[in-house]
C-alpha angles and dihedrals in degrees: 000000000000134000122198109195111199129195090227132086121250105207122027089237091052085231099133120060100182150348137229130161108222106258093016131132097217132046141157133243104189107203103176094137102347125138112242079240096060096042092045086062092044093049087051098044098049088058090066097067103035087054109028107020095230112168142211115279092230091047120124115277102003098107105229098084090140096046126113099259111258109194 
């Protein structure tokens, strides 16, 4: 699995710190003005989904729409 970490912002609103299809080899973690607290926790997050394909609680058809996030 590779990260690529890039100096810019994703969304205009810097919402989004990183991106990883669930399964996939490459994804993103976006630091323009983020906290190393805040990238450490993407990166890891992000993991989650490259390597072992978790996905967001509200996501569609998981069943947990209404669960405190957990990743």
């Amino acid at each position: 699995m590779y990260l690529f970490v890039v100096d810019e912002v994703a969304l205009s609103d810097g919402d989004l710190l990183g991106k990883m299809p669930r399964n996939s080899q490459f994804g993103f973690i976006f630091t323009k003005d983020a906290t190393r607290e805040a990238v450490v926790r993407t990166v890891l997050h992000e993991i989650g989904h490259g390597d072992y394909t978790l996905e967001h609680t509200f996501s569609e058809g998981v069943g947990l729409e209404n669960a405190r996030q957990i990743i």
